[in-house]
N, C-alpha and C positions, 0 to 999 in steps of 0.2 A: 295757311295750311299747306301742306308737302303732298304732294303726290307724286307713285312712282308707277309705271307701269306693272303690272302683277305678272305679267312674262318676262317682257325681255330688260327690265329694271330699268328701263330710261324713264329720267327722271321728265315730270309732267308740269310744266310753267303754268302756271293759272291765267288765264286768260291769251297765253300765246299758241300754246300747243294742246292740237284735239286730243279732247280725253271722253271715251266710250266709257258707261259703268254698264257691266253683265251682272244681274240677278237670277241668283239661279233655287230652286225650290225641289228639295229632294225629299220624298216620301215615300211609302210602302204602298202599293197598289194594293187593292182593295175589290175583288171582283164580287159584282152583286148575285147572292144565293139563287140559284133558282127556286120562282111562284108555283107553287103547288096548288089544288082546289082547295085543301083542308087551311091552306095559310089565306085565302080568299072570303071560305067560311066565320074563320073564327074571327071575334070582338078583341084586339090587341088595346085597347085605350089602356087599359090598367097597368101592362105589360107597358108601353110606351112613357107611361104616368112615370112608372117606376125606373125606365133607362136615362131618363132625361133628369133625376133626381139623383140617380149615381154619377151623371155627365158634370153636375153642378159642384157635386163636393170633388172633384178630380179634375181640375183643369188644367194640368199642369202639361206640358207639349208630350209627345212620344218622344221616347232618344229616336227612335229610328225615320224622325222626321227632322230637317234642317236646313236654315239656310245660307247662302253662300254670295257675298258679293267680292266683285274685283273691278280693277280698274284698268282699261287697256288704251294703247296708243293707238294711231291710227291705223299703222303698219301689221299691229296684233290684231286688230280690229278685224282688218278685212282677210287675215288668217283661221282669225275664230269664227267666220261666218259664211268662209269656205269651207270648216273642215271643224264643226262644234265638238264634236267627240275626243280630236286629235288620232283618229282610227288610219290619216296617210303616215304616222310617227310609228307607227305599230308595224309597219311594211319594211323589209328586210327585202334588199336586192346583194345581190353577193357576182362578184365578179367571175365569169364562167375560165376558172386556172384549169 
């Protein structure tokens, strides 16, 4: 099996050179509604009965859920775990002419 680093493309020896794997898990956040008294009152069994029986014929993933693996060297490695976002790539210094 071949591996390459997923940054900077150097290629990755099997069993000579460290090879880091990043999983990464991107979803839509979900914030939970706020509890009212009337939501405290009332008997949702039926109402639950009923969401988990839509859940069951629909299991198919969200699009706007996904996941993502890569494979880094060791030099990516401790780049990606100083700076996970890549947000010091984003910084623009400009020569004061």
């Amino acid at each position: 099996m071949h591996f390459s680093c997923d940054l900077c493309s150097k290629n990755l020896r099997e069993g000579v050179d460290g090879r880091y794997v990043v999983k990464m898990e991107i979803f839509a956040a979900h914030d939970p509604a706020e509890l009212t008294e009337d939501d405290l009152d009332a008997d949702h069994l039926e109402e639950m009965s009923l969401l988990l029986a839509d859940e069951d014929a629909s299991m198919e993933p969200s699009p706007v859920q996904s996941q993502k693996r890569f494979d880094l060297c060791p030099t990516c490695h401790k780049k990606f775990l100083a700076d996970p976002l890549g947000r010091e790539a984003l910084k623009f210094s400009f020569s004061p002419n």
